[in-house]
N, C-alpha and C positions, 0 to 999 in steps of 0.2 A: 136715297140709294147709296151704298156704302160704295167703296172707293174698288173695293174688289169686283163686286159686279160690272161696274165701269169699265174695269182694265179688263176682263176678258168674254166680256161680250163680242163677236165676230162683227167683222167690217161688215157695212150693209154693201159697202165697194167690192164685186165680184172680180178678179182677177185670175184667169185662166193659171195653170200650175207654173206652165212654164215660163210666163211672164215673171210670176213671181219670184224666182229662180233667176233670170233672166236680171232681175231688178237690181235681186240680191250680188250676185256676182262684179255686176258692174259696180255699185256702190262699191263694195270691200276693193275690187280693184285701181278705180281711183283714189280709194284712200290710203292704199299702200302703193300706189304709185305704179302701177304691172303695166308696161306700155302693150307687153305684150299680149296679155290677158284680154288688154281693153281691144286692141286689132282683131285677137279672134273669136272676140265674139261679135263682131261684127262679121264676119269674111262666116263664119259658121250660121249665122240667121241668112244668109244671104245665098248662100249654098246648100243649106238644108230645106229653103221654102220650097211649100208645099208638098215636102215627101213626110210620110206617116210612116209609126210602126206598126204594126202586124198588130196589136190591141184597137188601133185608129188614134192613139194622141197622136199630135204634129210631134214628126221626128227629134226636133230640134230639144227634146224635154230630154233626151235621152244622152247627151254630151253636155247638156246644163249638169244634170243630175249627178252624174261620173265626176262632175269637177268639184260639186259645193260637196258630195259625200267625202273627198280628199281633204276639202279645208275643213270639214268639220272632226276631221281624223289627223289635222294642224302640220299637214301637206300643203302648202299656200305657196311655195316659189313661184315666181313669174314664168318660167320656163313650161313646170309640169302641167301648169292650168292651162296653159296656153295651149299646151300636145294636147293637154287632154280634151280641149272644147273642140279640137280640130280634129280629134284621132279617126272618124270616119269618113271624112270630107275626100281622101283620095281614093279610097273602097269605093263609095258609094254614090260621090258625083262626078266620076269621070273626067278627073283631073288628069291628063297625061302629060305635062311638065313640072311638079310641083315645085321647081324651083322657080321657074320661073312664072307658073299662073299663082304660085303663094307667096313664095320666101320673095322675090323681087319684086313685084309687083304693090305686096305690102308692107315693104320692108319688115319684114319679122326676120327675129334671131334663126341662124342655119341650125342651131343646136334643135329648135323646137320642129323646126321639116324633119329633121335628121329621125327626131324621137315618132315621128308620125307614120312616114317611112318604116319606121321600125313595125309598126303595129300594122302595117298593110298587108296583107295577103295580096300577092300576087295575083293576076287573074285567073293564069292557066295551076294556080297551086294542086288541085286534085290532081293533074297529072303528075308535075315537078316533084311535088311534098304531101302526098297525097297522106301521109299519118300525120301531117302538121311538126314534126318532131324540129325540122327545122326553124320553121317558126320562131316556134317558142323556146329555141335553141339561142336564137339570137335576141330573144327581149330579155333573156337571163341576162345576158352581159351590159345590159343599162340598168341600172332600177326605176330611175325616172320611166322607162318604157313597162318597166315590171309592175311599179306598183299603179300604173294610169290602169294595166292591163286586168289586174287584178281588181280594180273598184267596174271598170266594164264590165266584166264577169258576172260579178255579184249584180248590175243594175239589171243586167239581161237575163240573170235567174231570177229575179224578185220581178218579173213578168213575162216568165214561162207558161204562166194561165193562160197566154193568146194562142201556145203553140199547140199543136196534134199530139196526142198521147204519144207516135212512132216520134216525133222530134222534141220533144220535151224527156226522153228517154235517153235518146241519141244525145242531147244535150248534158245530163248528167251523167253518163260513161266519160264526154270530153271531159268533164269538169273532175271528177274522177282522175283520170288515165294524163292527164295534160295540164291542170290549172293547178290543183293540189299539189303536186310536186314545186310549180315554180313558187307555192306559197315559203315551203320546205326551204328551196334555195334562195329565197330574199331574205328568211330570218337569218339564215346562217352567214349570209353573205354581206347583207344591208342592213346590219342589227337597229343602226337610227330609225328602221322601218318598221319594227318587233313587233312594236304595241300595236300599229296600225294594219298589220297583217293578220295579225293574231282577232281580229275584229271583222276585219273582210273572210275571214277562213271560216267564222264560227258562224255569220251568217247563211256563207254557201254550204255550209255541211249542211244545217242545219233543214235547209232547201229540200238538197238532194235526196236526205233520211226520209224528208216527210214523202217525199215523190216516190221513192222507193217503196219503202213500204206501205201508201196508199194504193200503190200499182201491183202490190207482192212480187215485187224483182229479188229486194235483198232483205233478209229481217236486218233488224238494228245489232250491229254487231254490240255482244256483252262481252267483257270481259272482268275477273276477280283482282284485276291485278291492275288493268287502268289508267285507276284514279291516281295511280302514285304519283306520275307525272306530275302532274299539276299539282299535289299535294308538295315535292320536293320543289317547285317552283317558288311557292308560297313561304314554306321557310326558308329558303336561298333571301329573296326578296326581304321578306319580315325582317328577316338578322340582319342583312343588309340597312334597310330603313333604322335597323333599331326599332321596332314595333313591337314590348313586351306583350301587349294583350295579345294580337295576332298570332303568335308563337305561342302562347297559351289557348288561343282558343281552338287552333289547329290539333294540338294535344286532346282536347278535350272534346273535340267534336268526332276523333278519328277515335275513340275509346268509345263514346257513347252509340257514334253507328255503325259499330262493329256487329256484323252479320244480318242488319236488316238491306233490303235490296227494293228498288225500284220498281214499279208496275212494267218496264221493257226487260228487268231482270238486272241491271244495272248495280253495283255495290250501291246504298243510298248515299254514303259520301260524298258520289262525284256531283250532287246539288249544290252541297252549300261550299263546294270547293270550286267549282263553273262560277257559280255566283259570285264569290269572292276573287276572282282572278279576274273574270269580265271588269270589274269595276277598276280591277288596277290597272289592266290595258285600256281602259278607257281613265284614267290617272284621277282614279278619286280612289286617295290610298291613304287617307288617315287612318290612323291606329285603330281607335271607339271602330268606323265604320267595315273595315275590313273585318274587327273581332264578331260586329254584332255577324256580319252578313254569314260566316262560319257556326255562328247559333242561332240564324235564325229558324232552324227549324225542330227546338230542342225541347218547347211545352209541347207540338205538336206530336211528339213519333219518340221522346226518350222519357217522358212522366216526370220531366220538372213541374212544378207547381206556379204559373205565371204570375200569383200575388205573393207570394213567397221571397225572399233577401238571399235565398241559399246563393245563387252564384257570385253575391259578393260577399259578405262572410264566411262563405265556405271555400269558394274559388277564387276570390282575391280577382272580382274584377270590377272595372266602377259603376258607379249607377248611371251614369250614362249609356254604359253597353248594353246593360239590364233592360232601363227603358225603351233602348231602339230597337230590342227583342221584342218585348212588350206591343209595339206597334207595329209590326213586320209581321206578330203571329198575330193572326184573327183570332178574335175568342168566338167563343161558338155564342153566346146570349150577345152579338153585336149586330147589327146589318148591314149591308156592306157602303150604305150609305155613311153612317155613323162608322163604319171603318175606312173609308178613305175619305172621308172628313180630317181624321184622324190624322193620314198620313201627310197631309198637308200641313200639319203643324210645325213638321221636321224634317226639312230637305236633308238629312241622311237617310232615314228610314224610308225617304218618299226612294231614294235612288237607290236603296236596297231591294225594296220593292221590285222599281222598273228590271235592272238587273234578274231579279228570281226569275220574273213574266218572262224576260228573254231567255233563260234559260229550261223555264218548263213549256215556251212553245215551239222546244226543240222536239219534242217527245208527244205532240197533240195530235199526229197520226196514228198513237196506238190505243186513244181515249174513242170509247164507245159513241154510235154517234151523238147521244142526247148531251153526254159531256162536254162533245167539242161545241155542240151548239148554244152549250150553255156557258163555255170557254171565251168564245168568239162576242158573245153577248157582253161578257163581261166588258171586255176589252173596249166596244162602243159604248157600253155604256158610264164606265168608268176609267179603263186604263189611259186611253184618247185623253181625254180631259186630263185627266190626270199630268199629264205633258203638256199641253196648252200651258197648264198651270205652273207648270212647275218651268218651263220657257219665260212664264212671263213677270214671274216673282223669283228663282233665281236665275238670273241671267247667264253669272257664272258658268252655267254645269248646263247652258244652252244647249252645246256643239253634242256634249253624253246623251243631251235626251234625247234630242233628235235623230241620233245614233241608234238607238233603245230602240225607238218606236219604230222606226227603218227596217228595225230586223224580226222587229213581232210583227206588224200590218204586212209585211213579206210573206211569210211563213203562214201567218193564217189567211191571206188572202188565197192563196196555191193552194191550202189543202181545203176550203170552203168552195173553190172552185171545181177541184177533182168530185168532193164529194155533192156536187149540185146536180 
């Protein structure tokens, strides 16, 4: 038996999710030492037993989950892990001294009640704050409370499948009308936060478009004009890095998908410019990888010829970009067996890849349904592994993939659920 089927064969040891979670957190926190970390996850098992969420997991998966999403988005201080494992403990188990049934009692830092505090709705708020403005008026002015508030968000959209069509609606107007904006005010404010913002935001859009327009509330908004954004971001960045391919390949991608458009109506650009920008906020931003991700879709939709040397000879660019094109685009005579066989060969292309999936199951609500079904299929039958895989041979690029997968198994689990 080769040494690969060994390594990622699944434990025959069952472990419930949030144990697993649970495991993890503690381990990382002893070995960076978080006293505090380690306190509340104790004091959070012990205050969440026996309450579920509204899907039926035990509650307590739901403040693991909020915290390892932050470290894997390389948010780890001892402080925000700490708020964040705690941030429903005085909502929701009827703590009414939390100084002193938390902060004194377990000795934990006052900063981490303070940031908890901060995230508490008050009981009578629909009277008091009844549009929440204040609220979330007041978690602006921490980011430690901003960005705990924002990875919440995101865990409570990526399982809006339990709620009622009227409150899974309600929910995306809040998220809309009230979370969006403070995403707005952490970048501008919290820049250290950018990348990780920029990551929690693309997932909840992503959510809310598919819910929308499954439910025909709002179409996907298009616009001709867009993409620029994120295209000027790219060369800002590129020049910045010094990234000569990158800066060329943005030229050269923005000229070849000049006037073709997206199946929601989209300029086709804003693909391989999402694509390419996902990966750098998630900080896989070498040169080769960023350039290929801007062409990866260029034998596909502009009539390059994928056995062909034209874009390095012609376009001066190297053959490694070439190649990672090469395994990024599917040839049609492949199977998708023998193509992500393929993509395993090259933990770039593999995480170009991941990135594209994230970026085309922003848009799986306006795929017919034998598409989405055959969408979804994919994804169990190959994208899933695919991350296993690529978790367990590069380690490095762990925290991305897990990231990756977080925001496609989200997104298509909601709109597999609508449409069931």
């Amino acid at each position: 038996m080769s040494s690969e089927k060994i390594l990622i064969q699944p434990s025959k040891v069952h472990l419930d999710n949030w144990e697993e979670i649970y495991l993890f957190l503690k381990g990382y926190a002893i070995a960076k030492e978080m006293r505090n970390t380690l306190i509340a996850l104790t004091v959070a098992f012990q205050f969440h037993a026996n309450q579920r969420r509204k899907g039926g997991d035990p509650y307590i998966i739901h403040p693991l989950e909020v915290t390892s999403y932050l470290i894997n988005l390389g948010i780890d201080d001892d402080i925000t892990c700490a708020a964040a494992i705690l941030h429903d403990v005085i909502e929701d188990c009827n703590i009414e001294n939390p100084v002193e049934e938390l902060q004194l009692k377990y000795e934990l830092d006052k900063e981490v009640i303070d940031i908890v505090l901060l995230l508490t709705k008050p009981k009578n708020y629909k009277e008091i704050d009844p549009d929440q403005k204040g609220y979330y008026s007041r978690i602006k002015e921490n980011k430690k409370a901003l960005i705990i508030k924002l990875s919440d968000r995101a865990n409570n959209l990526s399982t809006v499948d339990a709620f009622t069509k009227e409150k899974m609606i309600k929910y995306v107007d809040e998220s809309r009308n009230l979370v969006f904006p403070l995403c707005k005010y952490g970048k501008e404010y919290y820049p250290e936060f950018s990348n990780a913002i920029t990551i929690i935001k693309y997932q909840m859009v992503s959510i809310c478009e598919a819910i929308e327009t499954l439910y025909e509330i709002n179409p996907i908004q298009t616009s001709s004009t867009k993409y620029r954004k994120t295209l000027l971001f790219i060369r800002g960045y590129a020049k910045g890095k010094n990234m000569p391919y990158t800066l060329k390949a943005l030229a050269l991608a923005e000229r070849l998908h000049e006037g073709q458009t997206r199946k929601c109506g989209d300029p086709f650009i804003i693909h391989p410019l999402r694509v390419a920008s996902y990966l750098i906020s998630l900080k896989i931003n070498d040169d080769a990888t960023c350039a290929a991700a801007l062409l990866h879709e260029i034998f596909k939709h502009c009539g390059f010829d994928r056995y062909s040397n034209e874009l390095v000879y012609k376009y001066g660019f190297s053959s490694e970009i070439l190649e990672l094109i090469r395994l990024v685009s599917k040839a049609e005579n492949i199977t998708n067996d023998e193509y992500y066989n393929s993509l395993r060969t090259n933990y770039k292309a593999l995480l170009i890849k991941l990135s594209n999936r994230a970026n085309t199951c922003t848009r799986l609500s306006v795929l017919d349904e034998a598409e989405r079904i055959n969408y979804i299929k994919e994804n169990t039958d190959y994208i899933y592994p695919l991350c296993t895989y690529a978790k367990a041979y590069f380690p490095q690029y762990s925290d991305q993939v897990v990231n990756m997968k977080y925001h496609i198994s989200s997104v298509c689990r909601i709109v597999e659920s609508i449409n069931s």
